[in-house]
BAGU-596535 format. One record per residue: residue number from 1; residue in one letter; x, y, z of N, C-alpha, C in turn. Coordinates in pm, 1 decimal. Example, Ala and Ser with C-alpha at 12.3 -4.5 7.8 and 13.67 -1.06 7.14 Angstrom:
2
(1, 'a', (1319.0, -569.0, 780.0), (1230.0, -450.0, 780.0), (1320.0, -330.0, 780.0));
(2, 's', (1285.0, -225.0, 708.0), (1367.0, -106.0, 714.0), (1290.0, 3.0, 787.0));
END
This chain:
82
(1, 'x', (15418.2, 10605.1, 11532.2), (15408.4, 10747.8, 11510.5), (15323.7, 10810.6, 11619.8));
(2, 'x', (15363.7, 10933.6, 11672.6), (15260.5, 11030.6, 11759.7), (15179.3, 11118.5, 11701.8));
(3, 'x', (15078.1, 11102.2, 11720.6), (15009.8, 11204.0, 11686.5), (15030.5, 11341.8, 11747.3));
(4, 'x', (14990.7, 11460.6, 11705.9), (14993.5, 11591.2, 11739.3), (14882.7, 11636.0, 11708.3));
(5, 'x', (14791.3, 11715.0, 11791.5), (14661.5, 11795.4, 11797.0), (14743.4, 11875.2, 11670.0));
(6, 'x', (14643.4, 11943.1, 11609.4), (14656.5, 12048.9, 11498.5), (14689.2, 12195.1, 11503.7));
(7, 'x', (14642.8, 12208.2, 11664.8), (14557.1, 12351.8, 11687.4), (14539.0, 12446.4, 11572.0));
(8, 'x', (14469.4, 12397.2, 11524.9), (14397.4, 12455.7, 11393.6), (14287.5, 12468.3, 11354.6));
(9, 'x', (14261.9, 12571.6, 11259.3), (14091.2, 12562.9, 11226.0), (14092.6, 12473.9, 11114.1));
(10, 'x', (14204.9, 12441.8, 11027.5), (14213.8, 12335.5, 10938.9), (14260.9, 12195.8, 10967.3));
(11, 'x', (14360.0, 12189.1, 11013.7), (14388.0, 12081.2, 11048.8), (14380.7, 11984.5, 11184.5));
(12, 'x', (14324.9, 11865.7, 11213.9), (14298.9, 11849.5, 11316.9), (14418.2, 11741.0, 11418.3));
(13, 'x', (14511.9, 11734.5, 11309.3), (14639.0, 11614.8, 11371.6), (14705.8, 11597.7, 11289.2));
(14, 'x', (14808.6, 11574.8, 11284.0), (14942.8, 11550.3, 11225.7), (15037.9, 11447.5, 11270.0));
(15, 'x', (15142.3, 11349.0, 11207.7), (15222.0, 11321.1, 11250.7), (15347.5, 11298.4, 11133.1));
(16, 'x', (15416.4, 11266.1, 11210.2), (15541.7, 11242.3, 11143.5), (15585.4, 11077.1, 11112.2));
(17, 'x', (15651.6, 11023.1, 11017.2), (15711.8, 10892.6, 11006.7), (15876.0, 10953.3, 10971.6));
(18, 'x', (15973.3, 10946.9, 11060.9), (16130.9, 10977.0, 11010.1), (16159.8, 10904.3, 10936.6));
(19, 'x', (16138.7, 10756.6, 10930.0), (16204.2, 10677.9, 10852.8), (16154.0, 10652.7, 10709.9));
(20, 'x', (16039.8, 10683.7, 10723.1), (15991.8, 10704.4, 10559.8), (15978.0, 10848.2, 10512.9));
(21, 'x', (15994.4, 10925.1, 10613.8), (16017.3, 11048.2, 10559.2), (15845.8, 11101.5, 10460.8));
(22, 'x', (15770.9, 11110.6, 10606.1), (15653.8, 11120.2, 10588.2), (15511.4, 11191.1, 10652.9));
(23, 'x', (15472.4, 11291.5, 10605.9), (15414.7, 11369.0, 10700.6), (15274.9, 11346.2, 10696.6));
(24, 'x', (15162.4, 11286.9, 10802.1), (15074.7, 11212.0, 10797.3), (15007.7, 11358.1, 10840.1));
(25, 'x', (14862.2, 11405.3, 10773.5), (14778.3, 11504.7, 10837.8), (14607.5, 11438.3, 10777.6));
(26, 'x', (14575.1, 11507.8, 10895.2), (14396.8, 11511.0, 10935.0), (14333.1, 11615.8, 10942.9));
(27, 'x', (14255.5, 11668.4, 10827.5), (14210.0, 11811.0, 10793.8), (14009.5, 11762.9, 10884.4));
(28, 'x', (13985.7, 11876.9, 10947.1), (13853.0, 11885.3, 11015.0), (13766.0, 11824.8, 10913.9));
(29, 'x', (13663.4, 11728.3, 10912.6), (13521.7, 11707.5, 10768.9), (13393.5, 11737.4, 10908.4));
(30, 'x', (13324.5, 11727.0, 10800.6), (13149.4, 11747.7, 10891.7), (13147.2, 11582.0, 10924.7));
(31, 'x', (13045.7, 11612.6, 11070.8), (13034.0, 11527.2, 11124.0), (12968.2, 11377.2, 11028.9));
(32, 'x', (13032.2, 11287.2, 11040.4), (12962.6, 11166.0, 10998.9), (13020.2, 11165.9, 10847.1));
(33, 'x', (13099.1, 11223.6, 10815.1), (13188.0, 11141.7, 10688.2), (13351.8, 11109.7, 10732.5));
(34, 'x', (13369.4, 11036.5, 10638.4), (13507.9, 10947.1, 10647.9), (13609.7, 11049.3, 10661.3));
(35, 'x', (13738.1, 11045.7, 10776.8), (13821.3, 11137.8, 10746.6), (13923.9, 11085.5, 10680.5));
(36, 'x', (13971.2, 11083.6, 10610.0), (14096.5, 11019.6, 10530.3), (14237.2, 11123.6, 10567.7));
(37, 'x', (14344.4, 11040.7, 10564.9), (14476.5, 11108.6, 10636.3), (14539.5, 11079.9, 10459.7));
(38, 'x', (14575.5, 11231.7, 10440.4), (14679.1, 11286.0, 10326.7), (14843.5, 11272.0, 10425.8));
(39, 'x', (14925.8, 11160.4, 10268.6), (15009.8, 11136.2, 10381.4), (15114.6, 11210.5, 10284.6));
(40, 'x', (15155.7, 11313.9, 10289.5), (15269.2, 11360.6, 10220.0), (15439.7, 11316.4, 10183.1));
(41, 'x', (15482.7, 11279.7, 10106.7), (15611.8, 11210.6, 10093.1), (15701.7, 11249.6, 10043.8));
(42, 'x', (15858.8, 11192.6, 10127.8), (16008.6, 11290.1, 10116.7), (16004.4, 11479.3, 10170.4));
(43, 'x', (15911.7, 11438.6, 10303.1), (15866.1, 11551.0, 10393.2), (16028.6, 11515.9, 10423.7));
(44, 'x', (16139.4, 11629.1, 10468.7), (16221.0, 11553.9, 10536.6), (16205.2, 11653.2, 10712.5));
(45, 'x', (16361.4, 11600.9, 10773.8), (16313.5, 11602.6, 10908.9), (16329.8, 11749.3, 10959.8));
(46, 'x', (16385.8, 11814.9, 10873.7), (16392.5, 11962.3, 10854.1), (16278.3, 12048.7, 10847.2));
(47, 'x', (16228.1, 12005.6, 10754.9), (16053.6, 12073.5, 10689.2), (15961.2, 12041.0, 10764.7));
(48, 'x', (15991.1, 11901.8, 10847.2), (15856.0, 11872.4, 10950.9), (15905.1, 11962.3, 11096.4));
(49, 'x', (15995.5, 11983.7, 11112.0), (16062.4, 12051.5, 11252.9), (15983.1, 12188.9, 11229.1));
(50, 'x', (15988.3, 12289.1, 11081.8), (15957.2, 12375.1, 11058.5), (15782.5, 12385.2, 11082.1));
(51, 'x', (15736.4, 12307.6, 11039.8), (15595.7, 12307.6, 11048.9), (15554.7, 12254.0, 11164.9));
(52, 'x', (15616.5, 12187.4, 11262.9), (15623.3, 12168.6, 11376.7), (15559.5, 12292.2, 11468.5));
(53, 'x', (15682.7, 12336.9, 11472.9), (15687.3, 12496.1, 11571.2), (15591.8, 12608.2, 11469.5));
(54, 'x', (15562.9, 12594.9, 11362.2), (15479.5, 12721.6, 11326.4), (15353.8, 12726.3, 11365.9));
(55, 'x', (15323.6, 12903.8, 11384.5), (15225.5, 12961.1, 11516.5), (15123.3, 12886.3, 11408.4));
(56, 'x', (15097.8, 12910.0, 11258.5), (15010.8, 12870.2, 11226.4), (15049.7, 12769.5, 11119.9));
(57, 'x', (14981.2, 12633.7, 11206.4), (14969.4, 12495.9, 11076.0), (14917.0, 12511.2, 10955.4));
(58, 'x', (14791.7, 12559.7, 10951.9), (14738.5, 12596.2, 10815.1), (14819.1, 12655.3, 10727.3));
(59, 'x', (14853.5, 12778.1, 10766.5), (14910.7, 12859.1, 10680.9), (15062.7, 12820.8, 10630.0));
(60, 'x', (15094.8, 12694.3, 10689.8), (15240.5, 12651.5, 10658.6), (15236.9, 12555.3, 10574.2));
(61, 'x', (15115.1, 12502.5, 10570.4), (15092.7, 12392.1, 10523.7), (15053.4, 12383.7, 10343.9));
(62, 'x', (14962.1, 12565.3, 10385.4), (14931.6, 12585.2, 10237.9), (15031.8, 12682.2, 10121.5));
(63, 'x', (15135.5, 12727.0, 10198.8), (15252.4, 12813.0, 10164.3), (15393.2, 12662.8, 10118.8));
(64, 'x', (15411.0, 12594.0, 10224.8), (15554.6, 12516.3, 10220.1), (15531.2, 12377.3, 10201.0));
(65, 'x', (15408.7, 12303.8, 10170.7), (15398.3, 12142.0, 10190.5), (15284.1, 12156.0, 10059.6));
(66, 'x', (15173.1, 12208.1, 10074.2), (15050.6, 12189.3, 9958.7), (15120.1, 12202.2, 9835.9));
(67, 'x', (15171.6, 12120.6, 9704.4), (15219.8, 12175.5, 9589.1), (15321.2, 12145.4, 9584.2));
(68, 'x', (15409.8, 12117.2, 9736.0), (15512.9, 12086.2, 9697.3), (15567.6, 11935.1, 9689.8));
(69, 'x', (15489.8, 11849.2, 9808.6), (15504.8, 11718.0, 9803.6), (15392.3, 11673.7, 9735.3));
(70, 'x', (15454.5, 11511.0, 9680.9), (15337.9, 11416.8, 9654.7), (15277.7, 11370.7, 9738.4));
(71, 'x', (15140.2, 11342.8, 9766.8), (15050.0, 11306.0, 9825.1), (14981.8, 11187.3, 9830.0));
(72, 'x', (14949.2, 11147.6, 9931.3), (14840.7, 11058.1, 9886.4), (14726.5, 10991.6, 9978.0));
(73, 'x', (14635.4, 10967.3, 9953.0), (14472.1, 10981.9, 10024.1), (14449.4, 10846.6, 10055.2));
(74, 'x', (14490.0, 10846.8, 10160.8), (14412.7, 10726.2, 10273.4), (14275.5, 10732.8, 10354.1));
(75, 'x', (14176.9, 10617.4, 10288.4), (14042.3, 10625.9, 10359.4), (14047.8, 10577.8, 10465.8));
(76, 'x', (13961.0, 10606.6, 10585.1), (14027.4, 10511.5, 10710.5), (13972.4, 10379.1, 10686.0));
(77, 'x', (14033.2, 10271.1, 10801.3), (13940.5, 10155.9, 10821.3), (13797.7, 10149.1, 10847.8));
(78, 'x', (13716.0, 10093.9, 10882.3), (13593.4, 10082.2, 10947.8), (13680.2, 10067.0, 11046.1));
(79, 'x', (13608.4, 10186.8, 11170.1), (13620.1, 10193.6, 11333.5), (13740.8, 10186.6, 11380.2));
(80, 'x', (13796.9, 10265.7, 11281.5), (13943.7, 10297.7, 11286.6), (13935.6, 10467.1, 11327.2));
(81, 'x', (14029.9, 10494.9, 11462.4), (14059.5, 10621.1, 11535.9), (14189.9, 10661.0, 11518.0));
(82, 'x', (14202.8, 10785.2, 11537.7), (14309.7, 10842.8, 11601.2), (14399.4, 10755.9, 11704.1));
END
């Protein structure tokens, strides 16, 4: 998977999985806690194209994806990056 910068004040990266049909995101935390990646599921390749190109991630995210997919909260590894 590639990552994608966020350009956001909320979100700080995103990516996509096509084959699981899966939209991986990284919301900004304060320095020195764990960021955990919310991986959203049966994103399909339509809805990620859409949120792709929109001027604003946040606001697409909390309108067309928050509420609508299931989720789920991955802690990272120890000394595990981007």
């Amino acid at each position: 998977m590639k990552w994608h910068p966020g350009n956001s004040s909320q979100i700080e990266a995103y990516a996509y999985d096509p084959q699981a049909q899966e939209l991986h995101m990284r919301f900004y935390v304060k320095p020195g806690k764990p960021q955990p990646t919310y991986v959203y599921k049966g994103v399909g390749p339509e809805r990620f194209a859409d949120f792709h190109v929109a001027p604003s991630k946040g606001s697409h995210h909390h309108v067309h994806i928050k509420g609508s997919y299931e989720f789920e909260k991955r802690m990272p590894e120890e000394g595990a990056t981007l």
